[in-house]
C-alpha positions in Angstrom: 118.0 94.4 122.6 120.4 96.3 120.4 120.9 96.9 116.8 122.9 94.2 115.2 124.3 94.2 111.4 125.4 91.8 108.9 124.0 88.4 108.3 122.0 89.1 105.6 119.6 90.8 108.1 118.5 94.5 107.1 120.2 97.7 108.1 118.4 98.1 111.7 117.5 95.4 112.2 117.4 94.0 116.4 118.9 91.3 117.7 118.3 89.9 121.4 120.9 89.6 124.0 120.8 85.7 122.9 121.5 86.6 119.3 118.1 85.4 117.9 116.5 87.7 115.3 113.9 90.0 116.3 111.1 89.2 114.0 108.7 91.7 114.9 111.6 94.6 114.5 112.7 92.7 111.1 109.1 93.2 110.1 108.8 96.4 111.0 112.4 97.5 109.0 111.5 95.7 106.2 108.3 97.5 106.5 109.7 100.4 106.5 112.2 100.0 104.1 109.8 98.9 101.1 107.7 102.2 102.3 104.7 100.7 104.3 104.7 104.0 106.7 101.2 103.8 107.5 101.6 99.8 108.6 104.9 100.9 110.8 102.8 103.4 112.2 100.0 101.7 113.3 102.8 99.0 115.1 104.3 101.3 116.7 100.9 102.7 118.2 99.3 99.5 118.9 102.7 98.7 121.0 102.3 102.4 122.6 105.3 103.8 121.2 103.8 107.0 120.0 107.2 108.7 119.5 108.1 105.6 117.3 104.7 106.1 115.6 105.1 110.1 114.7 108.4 109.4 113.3 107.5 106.5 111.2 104.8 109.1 109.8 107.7 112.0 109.1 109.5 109.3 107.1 106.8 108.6 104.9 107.0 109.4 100.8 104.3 112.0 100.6 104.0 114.8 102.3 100.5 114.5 103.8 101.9 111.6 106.0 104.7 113.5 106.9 102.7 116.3 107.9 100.6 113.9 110.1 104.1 112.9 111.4 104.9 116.6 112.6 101.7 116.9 114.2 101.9 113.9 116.2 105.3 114.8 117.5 103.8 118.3 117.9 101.5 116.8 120.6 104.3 114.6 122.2 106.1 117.6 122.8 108.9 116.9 120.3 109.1 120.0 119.1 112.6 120.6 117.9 111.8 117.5 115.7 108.8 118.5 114.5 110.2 122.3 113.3 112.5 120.5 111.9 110.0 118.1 109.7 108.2 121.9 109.2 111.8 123.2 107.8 111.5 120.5 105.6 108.2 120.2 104.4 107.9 123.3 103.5 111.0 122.8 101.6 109.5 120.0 99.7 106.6 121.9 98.9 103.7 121.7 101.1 101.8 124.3 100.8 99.8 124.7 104.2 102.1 123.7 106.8 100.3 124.0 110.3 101.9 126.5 112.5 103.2 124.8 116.4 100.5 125.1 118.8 100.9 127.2 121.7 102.3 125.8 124.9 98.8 126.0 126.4 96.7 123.7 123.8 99.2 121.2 123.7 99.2 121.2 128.2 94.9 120.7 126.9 94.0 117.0 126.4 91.1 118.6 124.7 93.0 120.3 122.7 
């Protein structure tokens, strides 16, 4: 697959190597477009893509979901991501934002 354009079909939308549509991935943008986050979210976790999932979360509209965004990443290891989505919302106003956890919790399935 790769991203395709034009059409009428929305900005990130996939297309297969045959040209057909995507529909799941046209769901999923349209989804995400109209502000669904939660719905893109749970896709992207019932298909296993938990990277996919975390970020879905950090593009959320309110902050709580975003926050739930870093910490997912935060467990995936991203963690130049989720700083980043830290930097941020604490810049939009979140007033507890959890610190990283140390290398050793996150190596803990337990936690």
């Amino acid at each position: 697959m790769k991203a395709g354009s034009g059409g009428g079909e929305g900005e990130g939308a996939l297309r297969t190597e045959g040209g057909g549509r995507d529909t799941v991935s046209g769901l999923i943008t349209s989804g995400h477009r109209l502000g669904h986050s939660t719905q893109v979210a749970s896709w992207w976790r019932q298909a296993g893509a938990g990277f996919e999932e975390a970020m879905a979360y950090a593009d959320a509209g309110d902050l709580i979901r975003r926050a739930r965004g870093m910490e997912r990443l935060d467990l995936l290891g991203a963690v130049a991501v989720a700083d980043r989505l830290r930097l941020l919302l604490r810049r939009d106003g979140l007033a507890q934002v959890p610190q990283r956890s140390h290398a050793s919790t996150r190596a803990n399935p337990q936690g």
